[in-house]
C-alpha positions in Angstrom: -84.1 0.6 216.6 -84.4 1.8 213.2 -83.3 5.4 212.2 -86.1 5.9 210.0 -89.9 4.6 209.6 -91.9 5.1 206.5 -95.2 5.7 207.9 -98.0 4.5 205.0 -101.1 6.1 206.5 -103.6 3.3 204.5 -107.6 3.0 203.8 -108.5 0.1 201.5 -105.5 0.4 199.4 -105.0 -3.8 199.0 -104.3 -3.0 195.3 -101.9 -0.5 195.4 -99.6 -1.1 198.8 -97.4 -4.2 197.5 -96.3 -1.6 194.8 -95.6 1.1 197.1 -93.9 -0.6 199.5 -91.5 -2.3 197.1 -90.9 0.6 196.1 -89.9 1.7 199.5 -87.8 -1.5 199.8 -85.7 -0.8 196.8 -85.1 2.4 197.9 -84.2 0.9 201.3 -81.8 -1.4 199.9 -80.6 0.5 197.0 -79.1 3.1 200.0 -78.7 0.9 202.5 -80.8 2.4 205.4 -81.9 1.6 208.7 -85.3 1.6 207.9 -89.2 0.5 208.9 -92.1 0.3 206.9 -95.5 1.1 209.1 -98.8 0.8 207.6 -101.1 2.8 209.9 -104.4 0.8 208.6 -107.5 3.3 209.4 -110.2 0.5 210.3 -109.8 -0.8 206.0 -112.8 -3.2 205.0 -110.6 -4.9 202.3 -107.2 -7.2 203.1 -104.7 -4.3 203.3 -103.6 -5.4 206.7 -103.0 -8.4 205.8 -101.4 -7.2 202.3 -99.1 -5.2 203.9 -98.0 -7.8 206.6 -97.4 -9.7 203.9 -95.1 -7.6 201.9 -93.1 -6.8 205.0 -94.3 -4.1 206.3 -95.4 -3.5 210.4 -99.2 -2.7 210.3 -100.9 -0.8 213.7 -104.4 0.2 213.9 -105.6 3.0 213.8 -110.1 2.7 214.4 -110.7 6.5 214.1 -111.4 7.2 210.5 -109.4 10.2 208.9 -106.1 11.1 207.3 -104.7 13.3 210.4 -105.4 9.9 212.8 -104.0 8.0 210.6 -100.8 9.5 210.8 -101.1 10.8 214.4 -101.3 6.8 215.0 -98.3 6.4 212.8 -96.0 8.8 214.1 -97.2 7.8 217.5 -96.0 4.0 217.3 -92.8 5.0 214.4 -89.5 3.7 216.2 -87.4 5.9 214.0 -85.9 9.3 214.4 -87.3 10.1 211.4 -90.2 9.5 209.6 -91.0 9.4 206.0 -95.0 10.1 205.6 -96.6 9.4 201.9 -100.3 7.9 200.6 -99.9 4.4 199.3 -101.9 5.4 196.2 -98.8 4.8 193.8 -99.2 8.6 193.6 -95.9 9.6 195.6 -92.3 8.6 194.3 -90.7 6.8 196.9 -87.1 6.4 195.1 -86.0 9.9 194.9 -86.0 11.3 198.6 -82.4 11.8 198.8 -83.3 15.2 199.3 -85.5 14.9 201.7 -82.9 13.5 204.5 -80.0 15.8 203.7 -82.2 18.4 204.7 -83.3 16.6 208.2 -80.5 15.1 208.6 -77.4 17.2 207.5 -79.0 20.5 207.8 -81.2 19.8 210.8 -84.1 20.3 209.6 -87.7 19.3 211.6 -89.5 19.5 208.5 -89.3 18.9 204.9 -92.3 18.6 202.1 -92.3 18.0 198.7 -93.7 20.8 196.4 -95.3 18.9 193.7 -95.7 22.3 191.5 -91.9 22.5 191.5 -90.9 18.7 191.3 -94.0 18.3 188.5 -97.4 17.0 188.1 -98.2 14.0 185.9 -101.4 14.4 183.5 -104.5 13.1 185.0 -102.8 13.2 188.3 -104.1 16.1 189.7 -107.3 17.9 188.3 -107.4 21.5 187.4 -110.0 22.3 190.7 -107.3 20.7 192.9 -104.6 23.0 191.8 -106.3 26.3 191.8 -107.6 24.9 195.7 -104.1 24.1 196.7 -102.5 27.0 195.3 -104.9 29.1 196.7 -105.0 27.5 200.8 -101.4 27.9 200.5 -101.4 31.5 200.2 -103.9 31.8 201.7 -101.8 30.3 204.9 -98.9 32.2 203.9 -100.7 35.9 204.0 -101.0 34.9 207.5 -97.9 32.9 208.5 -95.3 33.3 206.4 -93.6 29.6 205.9 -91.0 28.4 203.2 -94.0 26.1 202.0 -95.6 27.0 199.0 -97.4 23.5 198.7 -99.2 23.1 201.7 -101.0 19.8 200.9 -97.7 18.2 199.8 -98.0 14.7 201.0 -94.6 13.1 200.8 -92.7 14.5 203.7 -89.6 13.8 205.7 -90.0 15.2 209.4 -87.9 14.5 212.4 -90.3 12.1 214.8 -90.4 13.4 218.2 -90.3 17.2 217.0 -93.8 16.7 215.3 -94.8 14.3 218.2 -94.3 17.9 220.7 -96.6 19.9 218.4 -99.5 17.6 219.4 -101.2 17.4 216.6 -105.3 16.7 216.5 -106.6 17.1 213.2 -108.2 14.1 212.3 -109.3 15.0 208.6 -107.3 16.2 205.5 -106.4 19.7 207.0 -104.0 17.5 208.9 -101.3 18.5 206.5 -102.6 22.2 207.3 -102.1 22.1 210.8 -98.8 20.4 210.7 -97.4 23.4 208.6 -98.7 26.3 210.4 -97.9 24.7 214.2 -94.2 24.3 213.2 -94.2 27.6 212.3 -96.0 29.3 215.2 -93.4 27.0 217.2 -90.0 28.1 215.3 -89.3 25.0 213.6 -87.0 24.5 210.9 -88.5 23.6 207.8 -88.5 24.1 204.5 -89.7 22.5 200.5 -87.9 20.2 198.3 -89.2 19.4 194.6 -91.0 16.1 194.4 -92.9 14.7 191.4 -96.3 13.5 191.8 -97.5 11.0 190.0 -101.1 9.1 188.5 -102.3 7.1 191.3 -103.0 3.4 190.8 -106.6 3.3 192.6 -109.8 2.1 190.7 -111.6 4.1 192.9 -112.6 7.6 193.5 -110.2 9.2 196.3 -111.2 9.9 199.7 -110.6 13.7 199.1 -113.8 16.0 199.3 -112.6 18.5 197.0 -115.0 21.0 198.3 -115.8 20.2 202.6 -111.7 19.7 202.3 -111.2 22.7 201.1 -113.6 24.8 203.6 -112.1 22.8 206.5 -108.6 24.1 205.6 -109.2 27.2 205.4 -111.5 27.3 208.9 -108.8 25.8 210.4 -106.2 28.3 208.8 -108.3 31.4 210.3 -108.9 29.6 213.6 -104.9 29.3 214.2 -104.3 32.9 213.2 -106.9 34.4 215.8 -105.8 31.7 218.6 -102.1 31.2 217.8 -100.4 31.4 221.2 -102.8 28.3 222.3 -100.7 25.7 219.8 -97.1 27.4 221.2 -95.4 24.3 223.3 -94.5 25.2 226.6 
């Protein structure tokens, strides 16, 4: 079994995957890690299964559209320990997470994400509503729960598997990332931030974001934890 699976959580992205995942391989190689690429396809309508089959990578299937099942699927069906989770937009650099597993793996933590204020944001890569939204959810969550993550919607992260597998997560949409925060921290779980750079994607299409029904369901979901918090504490 490998220690580690990079779980790719992918919707039409034939264009950009064969970059990301050699990427991923060179990084692989390059350190010499026992390691799995899974491409959790969410029901695509171009050739990505097929493209990522074909560039190495494990592909499941995950029919339910949404970011959160995507990865719920991928963490699911990941044979590693731990699991590296980043879009396969281009947007996420996937050669500089040496970071990332000394935290989980020589400090012990259940939870590391990239803060891509700290590590630095490309131009064009993330527009000026974006920023002010993220910025702005993540204190937001903070008032309320008081985590070490200042960059809540952070998508490259390094997580030990079956510790996020106990949270149970059920978000199916973007607030996903939200929900996977704020549980950990309701349930005591290590984690903390590391600085990661993020980067112009490679898409020629508009991203499956909603900027604006995103952003509301974070912050309903944010509230809802607060006033129910003792429902998401594992027993």
């Amino acid at each position: 079994m490998p220690e580690i699976t990079f779980v790719l959580p992918c919707l039409n992205e034939e264009k950009t995957l064969p970059f990301c995942i050699s990427e991923i391989k060179t990084y692989i190689e390059k350190n010499k890690l026992d390691a799995e690429i899974l491409v959790s396809d969410n029901n695509s309508e171009d050739n990505s299964a097929k493209v990522a089959m074909e560039n190495g990578a494990r592909v499941v299937s995950c029919p339910n559209r949404g970011y959160g099942n995507a990865l719920i699927t991928g963490t699911k069906e990941a044979k590693g320990k731990y699991c590296v989770m980043g879009d396969c937009d281009g947007s996420y650099d996937f050669s500089n997470l040496d970071q990332f597993f000394k935290k989980v793996k020589e400090e012990g933590f259940d939870l590391v994400v990239g803060n891509r204020f700290a590590g630095g944001i490309s131009k064009d890569a993330m527009p000026l509503s974006h920023k002010f939204g993220v910025k702005f959810l993540s204190g937001f969550a903070n008032f309320f729960f008081r985590t070490p993550i200042k960059d809540y919607h952070g998508g490259l992260r390094v997580y030990n598997t079956q510790r996020i597998r106990n949270l149970k997560l059920e978000c199916g949409g973007m607030e996903y990332a939200s929900e996977m925060i704020i549980k950990s921290a309701i349930n005591d779980y290590k984690m903390c931030e590391v600085p990661t750079i993020l980067r112009k994607d490679l898409r020629d299409r508009k991203p499956h974001l909603r900027t604006i029904r995103d952003g509301f369901r974070h912050l309903f979901l944010i509230l809802k934890m607060f006033i129910h918090k003792k429902r998401y504490i594992i027993k």
